[in-house]
C-alpha positions in Angstrom: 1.8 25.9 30.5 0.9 22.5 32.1 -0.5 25.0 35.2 -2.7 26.9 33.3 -4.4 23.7 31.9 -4.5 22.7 35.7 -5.9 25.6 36.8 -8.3 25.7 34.4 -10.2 21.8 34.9 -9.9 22.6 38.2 -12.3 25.8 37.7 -14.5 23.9 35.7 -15.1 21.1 38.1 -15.6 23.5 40.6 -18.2 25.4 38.4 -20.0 22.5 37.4 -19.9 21.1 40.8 -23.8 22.4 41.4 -25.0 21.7 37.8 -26.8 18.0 37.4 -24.6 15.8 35.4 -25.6 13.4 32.9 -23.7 9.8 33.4 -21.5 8.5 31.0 -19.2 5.6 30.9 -16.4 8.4 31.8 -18.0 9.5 35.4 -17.0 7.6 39.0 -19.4 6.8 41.6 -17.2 8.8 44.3 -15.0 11.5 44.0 -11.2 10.3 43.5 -8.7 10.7 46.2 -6.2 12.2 44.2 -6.1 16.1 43.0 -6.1 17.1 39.7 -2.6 18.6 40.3 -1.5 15.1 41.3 -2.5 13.4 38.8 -1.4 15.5 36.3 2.4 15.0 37.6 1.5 11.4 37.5 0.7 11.8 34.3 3.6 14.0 33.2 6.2 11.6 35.1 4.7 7.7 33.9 4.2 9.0 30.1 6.9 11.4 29.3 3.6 13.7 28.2 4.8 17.5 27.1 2.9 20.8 28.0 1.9 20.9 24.6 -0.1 17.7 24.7 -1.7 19.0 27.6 -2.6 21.8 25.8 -4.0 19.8 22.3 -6.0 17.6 25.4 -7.6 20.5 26.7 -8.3 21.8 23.4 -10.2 18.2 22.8 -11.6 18.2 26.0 -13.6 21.5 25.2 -14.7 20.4 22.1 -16.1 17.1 23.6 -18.2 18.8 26.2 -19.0 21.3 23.6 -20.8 19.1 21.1 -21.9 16.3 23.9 -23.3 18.3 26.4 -21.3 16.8 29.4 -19.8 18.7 31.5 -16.5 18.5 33.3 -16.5 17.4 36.6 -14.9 16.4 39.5 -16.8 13.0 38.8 -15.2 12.4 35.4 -12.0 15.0 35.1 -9.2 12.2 35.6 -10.7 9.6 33.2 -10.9 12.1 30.7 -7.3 13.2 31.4 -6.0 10.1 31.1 -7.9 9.2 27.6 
C-alpha cells in the first residue's frame, strides 16, 4: 500500500516538474537530497506510521492542492509528507 502512495508523489512531482509553481511556506530553495522512497522509510521507521496513514495523507494531500492550487513538487513533496 505504502508503494502505491510512493509511486504515485513520485509521478506527480515528475509531472509538475515543468509547470511554474507558486511559493508557499511548504516549498525549498533546492531540491532535497533524499528520495521520496527514502524518506518515506524514514518516516515509516522514526514514527511507527501505518500504510493506512499514508493512505488518509495522500487522500489530504490531494484535497489541499485541489482547493489551493499548489501543486506537488519535488520542491515541496517531503514537507508536505512530513506534516
Amino acid at each position: 500500500m505504502t508503494n502505491g502512495v510512493i509511486l504515485l508523489l513520485e509521478q506527480l512531482t515528475m509531472a509538475n516538474a515543468t509547470t511554474p509553481s507558486v511559493r508557499s511556506p511548504f516549498h525549498s530553495t533546492h531540491t532535497p537530497p533524499m528520495t521520496i522512497r527514502l524518506y518515506c522509510d524514514r518516516i515509516v521507521k522514526y514514527s511507527k506510521c501505518t500504510p493506512e496513514a499514508f493512505v488518509v495523507g495522500m487522500m489530504l494531500l490531494c484535497k489541499f492542492t485541489f482547493f489551493t492550487q499548489h501543486p506537488i513538487t519535488i520542491f515541496n513533496v517531503h514537507r508536505m509528507l512530513i506534516t
